[in-house]
C-alpha positions as CSV (number, residue, x, y, z in Angstrom):
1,X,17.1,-13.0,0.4
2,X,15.4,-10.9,-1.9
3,X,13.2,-8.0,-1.1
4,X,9.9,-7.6,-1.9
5,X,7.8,-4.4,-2.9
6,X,4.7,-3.8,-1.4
7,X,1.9,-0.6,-2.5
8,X,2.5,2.1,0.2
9,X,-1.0,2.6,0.2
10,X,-2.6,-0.8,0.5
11,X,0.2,-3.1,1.0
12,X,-0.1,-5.4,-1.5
13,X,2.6,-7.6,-2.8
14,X,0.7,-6.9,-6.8
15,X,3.1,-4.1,-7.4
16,X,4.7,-3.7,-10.9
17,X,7.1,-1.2,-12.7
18,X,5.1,1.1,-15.2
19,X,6.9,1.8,-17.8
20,X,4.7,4.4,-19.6
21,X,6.6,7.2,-17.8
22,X,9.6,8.9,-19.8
23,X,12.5,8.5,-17.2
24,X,11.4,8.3,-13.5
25,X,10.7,4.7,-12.6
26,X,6.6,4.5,-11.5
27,X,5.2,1.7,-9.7
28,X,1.3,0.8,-10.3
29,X,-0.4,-1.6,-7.5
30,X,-3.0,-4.1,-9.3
31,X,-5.2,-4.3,-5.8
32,X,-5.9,-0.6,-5.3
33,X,-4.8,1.2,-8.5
34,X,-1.9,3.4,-6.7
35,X,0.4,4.6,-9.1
36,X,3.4,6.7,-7.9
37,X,7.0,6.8,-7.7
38,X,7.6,4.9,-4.2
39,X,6.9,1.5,-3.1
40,X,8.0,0.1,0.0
41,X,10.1,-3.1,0.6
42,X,9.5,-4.5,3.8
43,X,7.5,-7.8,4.3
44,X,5.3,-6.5,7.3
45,X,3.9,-3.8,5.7
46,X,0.4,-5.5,4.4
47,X,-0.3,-7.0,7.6
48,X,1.0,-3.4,9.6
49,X,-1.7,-1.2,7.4
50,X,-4.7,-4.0,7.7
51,X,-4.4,-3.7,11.7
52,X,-4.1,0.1,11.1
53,X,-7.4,0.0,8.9
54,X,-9.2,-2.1,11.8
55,X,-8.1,0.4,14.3
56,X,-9.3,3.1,12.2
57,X,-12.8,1.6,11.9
58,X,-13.1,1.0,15.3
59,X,-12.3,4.4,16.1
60,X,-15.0,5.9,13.8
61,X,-17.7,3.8,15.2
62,X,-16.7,4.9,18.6
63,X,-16.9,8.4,17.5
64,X,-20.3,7.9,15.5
65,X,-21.6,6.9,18.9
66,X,-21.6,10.2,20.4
């Protein structure tokens, strides 16, 4: 089975090697435009960081409130 890389930042699966850079291996994620050395392989990741978004929306409305 063959791992996939997701962005750290949005976890999207639309990561691809950049090869502009000289000799350290750079990732660039089509979705959200992150471009950086790491990317994570772990299939849950995408759905992990949307429930984490939700939770932080929900939190700043509660917050707003008061």
């Amino acid at each position: 089975m063959s791992k996939k890389t997701h962005c750290p930042k949005c976890g999207s699966k639309m990561v691809d090697m950049d090869v502009s850079g000289y000799s350290a291996t750079t990732w660039k994620c089509k979705k959200c435009g992150y471009t950086g050395p790491v990317v994570v392989e772990d299939g849950n990741i995408e759905k992990q960081l949307k429930e984490a978004r939700k939770i932080e929306k929900l939190r700043n409305k509660i917050y707003k409130r008061r």
